[in-house]
Structure formats: structure tokens, C-alpha cells
C-alpha positions as CSV (number, residue, x, y, z in Angstrom):
1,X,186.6,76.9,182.6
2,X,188.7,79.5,181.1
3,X,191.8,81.4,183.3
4,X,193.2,84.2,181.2
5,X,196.9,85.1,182.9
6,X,198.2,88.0,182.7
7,X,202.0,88.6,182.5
8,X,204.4,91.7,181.8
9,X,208.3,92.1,181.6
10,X,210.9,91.3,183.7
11,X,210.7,93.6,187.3
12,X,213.8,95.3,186.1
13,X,212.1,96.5,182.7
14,X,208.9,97.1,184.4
15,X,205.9,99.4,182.0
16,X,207.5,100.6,179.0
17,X,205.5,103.0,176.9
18,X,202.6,101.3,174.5
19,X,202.6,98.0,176.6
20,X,199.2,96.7,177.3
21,X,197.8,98.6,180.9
22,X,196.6,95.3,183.2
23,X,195.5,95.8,186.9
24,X,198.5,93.8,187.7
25,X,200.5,91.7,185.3
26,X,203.0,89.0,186.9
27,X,206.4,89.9,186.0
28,X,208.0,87.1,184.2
29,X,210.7,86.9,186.8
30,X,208.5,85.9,189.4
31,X,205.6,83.2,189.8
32,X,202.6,85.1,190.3
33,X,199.3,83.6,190.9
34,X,198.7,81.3,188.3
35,X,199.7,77.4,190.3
36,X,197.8,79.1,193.3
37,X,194.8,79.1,191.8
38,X,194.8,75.9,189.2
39,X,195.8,74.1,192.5
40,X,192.8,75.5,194.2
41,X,190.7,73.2,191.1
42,X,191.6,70.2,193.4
43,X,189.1,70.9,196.5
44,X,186.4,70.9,194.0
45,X,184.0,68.0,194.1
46,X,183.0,68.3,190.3
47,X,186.1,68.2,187.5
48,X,184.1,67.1,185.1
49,X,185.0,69.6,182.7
50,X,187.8,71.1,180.8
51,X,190.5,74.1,181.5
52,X,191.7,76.2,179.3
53,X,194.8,78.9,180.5
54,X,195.0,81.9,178.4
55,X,198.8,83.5,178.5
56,X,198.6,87.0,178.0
57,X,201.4,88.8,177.9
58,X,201.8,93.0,177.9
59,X,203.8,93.3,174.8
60,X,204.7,91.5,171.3
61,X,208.4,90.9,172.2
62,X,207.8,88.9,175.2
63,X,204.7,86.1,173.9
64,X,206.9,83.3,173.4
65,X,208.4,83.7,176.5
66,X,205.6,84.3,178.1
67,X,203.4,81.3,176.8
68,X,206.5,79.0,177.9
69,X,206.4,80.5,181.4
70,X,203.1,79.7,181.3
71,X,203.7,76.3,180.3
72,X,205.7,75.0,182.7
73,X,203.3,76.2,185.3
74,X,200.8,74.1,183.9
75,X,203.1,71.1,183.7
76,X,203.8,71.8,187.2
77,X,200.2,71.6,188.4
78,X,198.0,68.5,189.2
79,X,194.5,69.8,189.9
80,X,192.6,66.9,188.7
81,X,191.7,68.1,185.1
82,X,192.7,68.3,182.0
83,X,194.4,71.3,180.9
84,X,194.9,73.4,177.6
85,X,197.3,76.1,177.1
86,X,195.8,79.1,174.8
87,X,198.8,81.3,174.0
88,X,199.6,83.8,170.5
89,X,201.2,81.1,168.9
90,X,198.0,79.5,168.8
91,X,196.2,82.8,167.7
92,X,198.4,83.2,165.1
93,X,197.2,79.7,163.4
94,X,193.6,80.3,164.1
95,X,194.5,83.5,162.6
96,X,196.0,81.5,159.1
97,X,192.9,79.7,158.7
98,X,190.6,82.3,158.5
99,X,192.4,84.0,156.0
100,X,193.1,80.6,154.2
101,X,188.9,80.2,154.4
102,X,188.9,84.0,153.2
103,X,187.9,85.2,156.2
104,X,190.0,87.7,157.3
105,X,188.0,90.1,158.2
106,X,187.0,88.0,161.5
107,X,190.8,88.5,162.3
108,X,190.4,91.7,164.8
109,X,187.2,90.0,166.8
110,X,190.1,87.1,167.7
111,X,193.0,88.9,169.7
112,X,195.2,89.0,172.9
113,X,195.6,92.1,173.8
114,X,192.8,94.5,176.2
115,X,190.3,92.6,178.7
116,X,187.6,92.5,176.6
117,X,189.5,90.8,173.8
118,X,190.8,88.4,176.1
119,X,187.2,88.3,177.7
120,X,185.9,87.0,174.4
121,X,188.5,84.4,174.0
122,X,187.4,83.0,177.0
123,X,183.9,82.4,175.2
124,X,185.3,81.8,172.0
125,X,187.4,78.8,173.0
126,X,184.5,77.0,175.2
127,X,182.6,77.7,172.1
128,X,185.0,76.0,169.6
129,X,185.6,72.9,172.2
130,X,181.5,72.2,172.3
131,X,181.1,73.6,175.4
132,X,177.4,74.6,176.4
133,X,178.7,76.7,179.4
134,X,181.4,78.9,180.1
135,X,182.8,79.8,183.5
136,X,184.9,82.7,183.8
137,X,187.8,82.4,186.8
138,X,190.7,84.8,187.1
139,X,194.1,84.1,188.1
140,X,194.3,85.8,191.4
141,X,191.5,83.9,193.0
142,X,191.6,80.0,194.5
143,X,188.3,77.6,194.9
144,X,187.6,77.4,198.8
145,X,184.0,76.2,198.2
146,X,184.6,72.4,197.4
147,X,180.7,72.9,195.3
148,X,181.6,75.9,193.2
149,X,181.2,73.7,189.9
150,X,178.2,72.2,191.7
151,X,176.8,75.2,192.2
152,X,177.9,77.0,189.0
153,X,176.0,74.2,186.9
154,X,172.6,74.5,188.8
155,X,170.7,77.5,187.7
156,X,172.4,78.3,184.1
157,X,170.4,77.1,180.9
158,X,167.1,76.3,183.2
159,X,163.8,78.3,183.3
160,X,162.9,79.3,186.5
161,X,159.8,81.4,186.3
162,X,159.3,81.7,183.3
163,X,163.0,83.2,182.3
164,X,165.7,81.1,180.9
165,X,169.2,81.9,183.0
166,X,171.9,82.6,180.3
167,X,174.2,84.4,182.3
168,X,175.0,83.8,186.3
169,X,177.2,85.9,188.1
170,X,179.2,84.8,191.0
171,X,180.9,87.1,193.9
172,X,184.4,87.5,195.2
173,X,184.9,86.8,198.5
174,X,187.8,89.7,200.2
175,X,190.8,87.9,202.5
176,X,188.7,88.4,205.2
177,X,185.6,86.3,204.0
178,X,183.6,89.6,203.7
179,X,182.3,90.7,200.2
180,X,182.6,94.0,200.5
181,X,185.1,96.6,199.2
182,X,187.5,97.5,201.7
183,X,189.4,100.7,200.2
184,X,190.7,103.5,203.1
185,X,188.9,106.6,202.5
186,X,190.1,109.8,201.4
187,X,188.3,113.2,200.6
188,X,188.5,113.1,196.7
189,X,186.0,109.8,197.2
190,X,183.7,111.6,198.4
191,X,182.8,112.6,194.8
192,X,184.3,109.8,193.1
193,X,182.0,107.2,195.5
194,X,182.5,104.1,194.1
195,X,183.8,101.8,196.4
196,X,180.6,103.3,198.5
197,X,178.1,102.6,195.7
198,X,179.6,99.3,195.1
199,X,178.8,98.0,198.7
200,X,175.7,99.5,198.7
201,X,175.1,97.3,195.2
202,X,177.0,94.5,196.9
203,X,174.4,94.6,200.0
204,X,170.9,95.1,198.0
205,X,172.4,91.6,196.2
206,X,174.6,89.6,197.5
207,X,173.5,89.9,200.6
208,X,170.0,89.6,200.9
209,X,167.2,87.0,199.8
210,X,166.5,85.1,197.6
211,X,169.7,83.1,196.3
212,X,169.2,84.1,193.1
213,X,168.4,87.7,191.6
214,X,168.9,89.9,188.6
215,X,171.9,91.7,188.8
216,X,173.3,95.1,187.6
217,X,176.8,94.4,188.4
218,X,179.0,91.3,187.8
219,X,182.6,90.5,188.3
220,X,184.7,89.2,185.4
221,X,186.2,86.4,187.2
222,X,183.1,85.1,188.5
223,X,180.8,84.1,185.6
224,X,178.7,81.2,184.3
225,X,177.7,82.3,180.3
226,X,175.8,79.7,178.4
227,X,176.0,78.8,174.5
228,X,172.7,81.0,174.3
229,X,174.2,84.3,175.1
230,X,177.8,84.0,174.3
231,X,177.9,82.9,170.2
232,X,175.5,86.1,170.5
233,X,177.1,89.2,173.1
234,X,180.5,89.8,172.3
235,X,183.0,91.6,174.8
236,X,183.4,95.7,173.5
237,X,186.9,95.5,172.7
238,X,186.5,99.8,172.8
239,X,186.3,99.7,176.8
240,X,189.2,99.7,178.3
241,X,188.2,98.4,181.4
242,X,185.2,97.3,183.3
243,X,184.6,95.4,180.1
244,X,182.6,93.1,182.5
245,X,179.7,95.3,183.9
246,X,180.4,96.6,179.9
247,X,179.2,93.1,178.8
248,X,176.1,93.0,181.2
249,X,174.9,96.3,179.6
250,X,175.5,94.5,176.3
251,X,173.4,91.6,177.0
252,X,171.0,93.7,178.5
253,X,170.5,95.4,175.0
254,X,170.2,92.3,173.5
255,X,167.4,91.1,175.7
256,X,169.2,88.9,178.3
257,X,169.5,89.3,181.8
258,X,172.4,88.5,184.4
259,X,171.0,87.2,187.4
260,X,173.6,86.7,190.6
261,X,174.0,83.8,192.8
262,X,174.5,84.8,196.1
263,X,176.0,81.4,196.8
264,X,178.4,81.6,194.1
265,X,181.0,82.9,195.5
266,X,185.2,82.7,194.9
267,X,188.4,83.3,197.0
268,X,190.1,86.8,195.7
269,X,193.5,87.4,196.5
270,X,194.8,89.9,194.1
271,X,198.4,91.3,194.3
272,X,199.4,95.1,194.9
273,X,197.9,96.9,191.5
274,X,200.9,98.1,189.4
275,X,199.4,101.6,188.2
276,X,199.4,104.4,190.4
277,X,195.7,106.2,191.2
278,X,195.3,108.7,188.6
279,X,196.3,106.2,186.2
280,X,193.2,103.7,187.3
281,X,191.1,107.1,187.8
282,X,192.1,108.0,184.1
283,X,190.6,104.3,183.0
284,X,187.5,104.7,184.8
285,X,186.8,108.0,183.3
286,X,187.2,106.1,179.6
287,X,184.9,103.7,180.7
288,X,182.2,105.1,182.1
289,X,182.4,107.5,179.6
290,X,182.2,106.0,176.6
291,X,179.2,103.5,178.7
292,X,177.0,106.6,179.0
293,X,177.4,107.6,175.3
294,X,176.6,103.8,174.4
295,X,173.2,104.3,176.4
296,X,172.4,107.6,175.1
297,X,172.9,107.0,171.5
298,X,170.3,103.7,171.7
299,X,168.1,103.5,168.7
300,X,164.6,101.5,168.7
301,X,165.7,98.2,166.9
302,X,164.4,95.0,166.3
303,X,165.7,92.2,168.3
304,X,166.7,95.3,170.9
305,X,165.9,96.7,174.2
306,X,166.5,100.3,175.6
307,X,168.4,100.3,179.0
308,X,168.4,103.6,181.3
309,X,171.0,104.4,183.3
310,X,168.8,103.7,186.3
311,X,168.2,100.3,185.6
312,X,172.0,100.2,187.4
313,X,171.7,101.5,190.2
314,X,173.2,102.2,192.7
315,X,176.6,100.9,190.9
316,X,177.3,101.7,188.5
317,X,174.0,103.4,187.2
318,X,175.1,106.5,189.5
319,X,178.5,106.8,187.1
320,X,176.1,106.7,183.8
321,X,174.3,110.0,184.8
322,X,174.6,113.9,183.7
323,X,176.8,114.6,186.5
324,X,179.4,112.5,185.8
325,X,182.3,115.1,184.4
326,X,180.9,117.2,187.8
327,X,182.3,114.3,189.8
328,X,185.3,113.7,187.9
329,X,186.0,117.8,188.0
330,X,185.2,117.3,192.1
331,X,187.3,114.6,193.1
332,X,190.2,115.1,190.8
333,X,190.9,118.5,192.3
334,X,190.8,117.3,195.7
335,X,193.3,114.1,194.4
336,X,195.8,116.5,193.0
337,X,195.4,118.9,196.0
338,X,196.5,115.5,198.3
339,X,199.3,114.6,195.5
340,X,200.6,118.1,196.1
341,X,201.0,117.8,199.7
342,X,203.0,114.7,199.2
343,X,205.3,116.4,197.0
344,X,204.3,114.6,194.2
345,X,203.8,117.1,191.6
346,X,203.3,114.8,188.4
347,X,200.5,113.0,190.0
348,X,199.3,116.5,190.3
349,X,199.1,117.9,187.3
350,X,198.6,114.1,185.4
351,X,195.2,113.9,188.1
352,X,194.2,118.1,186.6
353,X,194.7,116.0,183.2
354,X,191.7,113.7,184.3
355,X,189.6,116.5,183.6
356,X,190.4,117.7,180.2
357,X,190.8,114.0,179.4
358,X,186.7,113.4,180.7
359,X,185.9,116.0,178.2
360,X,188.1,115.4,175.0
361,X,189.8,112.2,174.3
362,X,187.4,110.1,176.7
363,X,184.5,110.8,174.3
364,X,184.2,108.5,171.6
365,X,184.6,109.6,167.8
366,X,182.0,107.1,167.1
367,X,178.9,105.9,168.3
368,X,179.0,103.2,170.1
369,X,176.0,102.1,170.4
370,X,176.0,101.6,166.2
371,X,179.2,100.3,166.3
372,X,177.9,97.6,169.2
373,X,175.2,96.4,166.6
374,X,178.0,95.8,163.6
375,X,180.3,94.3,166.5
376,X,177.7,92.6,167.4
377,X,176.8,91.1,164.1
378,X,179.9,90.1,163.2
379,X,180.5,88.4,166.4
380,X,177.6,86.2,165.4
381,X,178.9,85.3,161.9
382,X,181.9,84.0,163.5
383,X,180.2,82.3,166.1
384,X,178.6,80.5,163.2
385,X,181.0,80.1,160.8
386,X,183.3,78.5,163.9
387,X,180.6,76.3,164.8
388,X,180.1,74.2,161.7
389,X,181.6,71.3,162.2
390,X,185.0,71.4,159.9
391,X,186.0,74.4,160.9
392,X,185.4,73.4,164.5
393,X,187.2,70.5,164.0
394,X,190.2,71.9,162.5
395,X,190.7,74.7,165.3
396,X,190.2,72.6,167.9
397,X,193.2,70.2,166.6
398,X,195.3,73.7,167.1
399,X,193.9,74.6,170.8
400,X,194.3,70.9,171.6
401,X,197.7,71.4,170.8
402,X,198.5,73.1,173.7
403,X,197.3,69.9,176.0
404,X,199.3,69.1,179.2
């Protein structure tokens, strides 16, 4: 089980410009979310298995203190399991032996900084330890269901009719025990429908029969990835957010499926989000953006399948269609219209930015798609190179460092 945790400067210092943008990092002044949730490992039934914490930290100058914060959390907790501590110190010596082995050019695949890096750390670890499965958790959630691991072992790495399960997504369960998205509405969502389509996804899924179905959507800190698929899909490390749905249309590409349990399901309790709503908007519009462009610049290709924005609807096929910049254009002028009758006259013009944004800087310089298949392929080299067993060995003496 990998936790990545998230954690930015002190309150007082808040964002500074080029830090690392996180839904909401814990300031290191504070004790966030992490002992909540490793606690939470206690009401589980199953332990057999190992947890790895990954300390993530917004900005260069604050790892160390970070990964020390991030320590004494861990030595604080008693959930029942043994647990590793994955910080940049231990990067940095993974990152010495690959150029030692003269392979440095694996360097950027292995970082700590963006969600899908971090993402793939959370598969590359598991994968170094021996692990068959990974299971994705975030910080800001706790175990209520005493046979989550129960359940999270069941379906993944069987056949059931005929398809193997590689990939199982789990749900997040709202304060209220509901699984839907509960976000007040305003005009400008009236165009920019997400938290609509999402239910609508949510309901067509999660909430009907049978347990288990294919999925279009699935939630980053809710996942069960086996061997199979991860030393295969990497993570995009070019989305900036969303890099979990980003994933599924990855491993959709390269022939697997996600299929959702709709028994699977996890506690999430996430603080207020730090960045203000054109800021979020602004992320979206990257990443469905550069999603669309990754489905329309698909080549035939062995080993490959095409995917259609339709095979994700309603959410989030209905952001991967022609008429996306007419939604962002739509709701962004009513956004800055409801900024400006707050007063607020940079959220104004930043949300009018949105737009030009959508059309310039948003759109890759690249394809994506071909830059998927060389990701993609490297990913696998290192997967393999990492999996023989001295190399194995010798990084998992540096992540078992980090035991408590």
C-alpha cells in the first residue's frame, strides 16, 4: 500500500511562485492528515502487507524537513504494519545508482514532484519490494470498512469471464456516507458541468448492479494495480492533474481495462483546497486539453487500441469533445462576471485568462500521443532493468532504509 503525502511551507510562507500546485498540501507547521489515516490501517482485518509513505514536499528547500516531519508521524503511529518512509533523500540514491549502472537516462521517469510522478512512485516502489499488487490510498482518507484489504485482494489478477482484472478501482465515500459530489451550484457550472457529469458517472457505476463493472473514471486514492499493468502503463508526468482518469485512458490504449468495485469503497475527508477557483479551472483546462489532443493524434499500432472520446462518457468523455474551448469560453465569462460583483477584480481578469490559456499555452507543442509510446517504452525498460534481481536488491536496501 502506497500513501504519498503532500506537504508545503510554513502557513506564514504560504505558495511562493514555482512551488509545486497540490490540491492541498499540509503546511509543515501543522499536522495535517497523515496519523489520521495510517491509524485508520488498524480497523482493517487484513495487514498482511506492507506500507510505504511517500513525503512530498512543494519545494526543494524544504525536503529534508519535510521527510523528518514525516518521520516522526510515522514513529508516532501504531497501525499494525510495517512501515517505510520514501522521501528525496532516498530518490537521490536511487538516483546515484542508475547513473553508476549508466543509466541515467531513467533519471526523469523517477521523481517527486507533480501527481503523476509521484503516481508512478507509488507503482515503482511496490514493484521494486516484489509486490504483485499495488493499492493506491491518499492521505486525506481513513479505512471505515474493517474488509477493504479483503476486498481489495478479491477480484485483481483473476479471470472472470474470460478477462483478467489488472486494474480495480475503488470509490470515495463523502462525510456524509454518500458518493456523490456535493459542490453548491452556481451559473458558470452550468457550462462547465462537471460535478453534474460526475454524479451522473458516479450513479450509472457505483451505484447500480453488478459489483463489479468496467469503468471510465477512477479515483487516485482508491486503486488496486497489479504487476501486469503497472511495470507496463506509466503515469503521464505532462498532465498536470487528473493524472488518474489520465492513467485509465493510458491503460486503455494499451489494451487493459479498469473495472470498479462498487464495494470498494474509502472514507474521504479532504481539507479546504488551498487554490482559489480559477486557479483549479485553469488546471482542468490543461488537462483535458492536452487528454483530447492525446486521443486525437492516435495512430494504428501494434500492441495498441484506439479509444474515442465516447468510450467515457458521461465523465469525463463529455470534456474530450469539440466543444470543449465553447464551454470553457461559456462558463469563464459567467465566473469572472460573479468575481466582478464580489469586487474581486484579479479573479476576473485571471478567469478571462482561462480562455486565451484553453487556446495557446494549454495545447501541447508535442504530440502526446507519440510521446506516450516513448514514455511508455522507457517505463518498461526500467521496469525491467529494476526487476532483475541485483538491482532489485540493491534498491530495496535504500527504501528499506527508511523502516520504522
Amino acid at each position: 500500500m502506497a500513501i504519498p503525502s503532500y506537504w508545503g511551507r510554513e502557513s506564514e510562507a504560504g505558495y511562493k511562485e514555482g512551488d509545486s500546485i497540490y490540491d492541498h498540501p499540509t503546511p509543515l507547521d501543522t499536522e495535517g492528515t497523515l496519523f489520521r489515516a495510517i491509524q485508520s490501517i488498524e480497523r482493517l482485518e487484513d495487514k498482511n502487507f506492507d506500507l510505504v509513505i511517500i513525503a512530498v514536499a512543494t519545494a526543494e528547500d524544504i525536503e529534508s524537513k519535510v521527510e523528518k516531519k514525516v518521520a516522526r508521524i510515522i514513529e508516532s503511529a501504531n497501525p499494525g504494519v510495517e512501515i517505510l518512509l520514501f522521501g528525496q533523500s532516498h530518490l537521490t540514491q536511487i538516483h546515484e545508482l542508475l547513473r553508476r549502472e549508466g543509466k541515467k537516462e531513467y533519471i526523469d521517469l523517477l521523481q517527486l514532484r507533480g501527481y503523476s510522478n509521484v503516481r508512478n512512485l507509488c507503482t515503482f516502489i511496490p514493484h521494486v519490494l516484489g509486490s504483485d499488487v499495488a493499492v493506491l490510498i491518499d492521505d486525506d482518507e481513513v479505512f471505515e470498512d474493517p474488509k477493504f484489504m479483503l476486498k481489495a485482494r478479491e477480484f485483481i489478477g483473476r479471470e472472470i469471464g474470460g478477462r483478467t482484472i489488472n486494474a480495480v478501482a475503488g470509490y470515495y465515500l463523502q462525510p456524509d456516507g454518500d458518493y456523490h459530489v456535493k459542490k453548491p451550484y452556481r451559473p458558470w457550472m452550468k457550462y462547465w458541468d462537471q460535478s453534474e457529469r460526475m454524479n451522473e458517472a458516479f450513479d450509472k457505476i457505483i451505484g447500480a448492479e453488478p459489483r463489479l463493472k468496467e469503468t471510465a473514471f477512477v479515483f487516485g486514492g482508491n486503486m488496486v494495480i497489479h504487476r501486469n499493468l503497472f511495470t507496463v502503463v506509466p503515469f503521464d508526468p505532462n498532465v498536470r492533474r487528473g493524472e488518474d482518469i489520465d492513467f485509465l485512458i493510458n491503460a486503455r490504449m494499451l489494451g487493459f481495462s479498469f473495472f470498479l468495485d462498487n464495494q470498494l469503497s474509502i472514507m474521504h475527508l479532504p481539507p479546504p483546497r488551498a487554490h482559489t477557483t480559477w486557479m483549479q479551472f485553469r488546471e482542468d483546462i490543461y488537462r483535458f486539453i492536452y487528454e483530447r489532443v492525446k486521443i486525437e493524434t492516435q495512430k494504428e499500432m501494434e500492441g495498441m487500441r484506439k479509444v474515442y472520446p465516447e468510450d467515457f462518457d458521461p465523465y469525463p468523455g463529455c470534456f474530450l469533445k469539440s466543444n470543449l474551448e465553447e464551454k470553457i469560453e461559456q462558463a469563464c465569462k459567467l465566473l469572472s462576471e460573479e468575481y466582478l460583483a464580489q469586487g474581486d477584480r484579479k479573479g476576473s481578469v485571471e478567469t478571462i485568462n482561462n480562455i486565451a490559456i484553453a487556446k495557446t499555452d494549454a495545447v501541447p507543442k508535442f504530440n502526446p500521443f507519440q510521446r506516450l509510446c516513448e514514455l511508455q517504452k522507457r517505463w518498461r525498460e526500467l521496469m525491467l532493468f529494476t526487476g532483475q534481481e541485483d538491482t532489485r536488491s540493491r534498491i530495496r536496501d535504500i527504501i528499506c532504509k527508511g523502516v520504522h
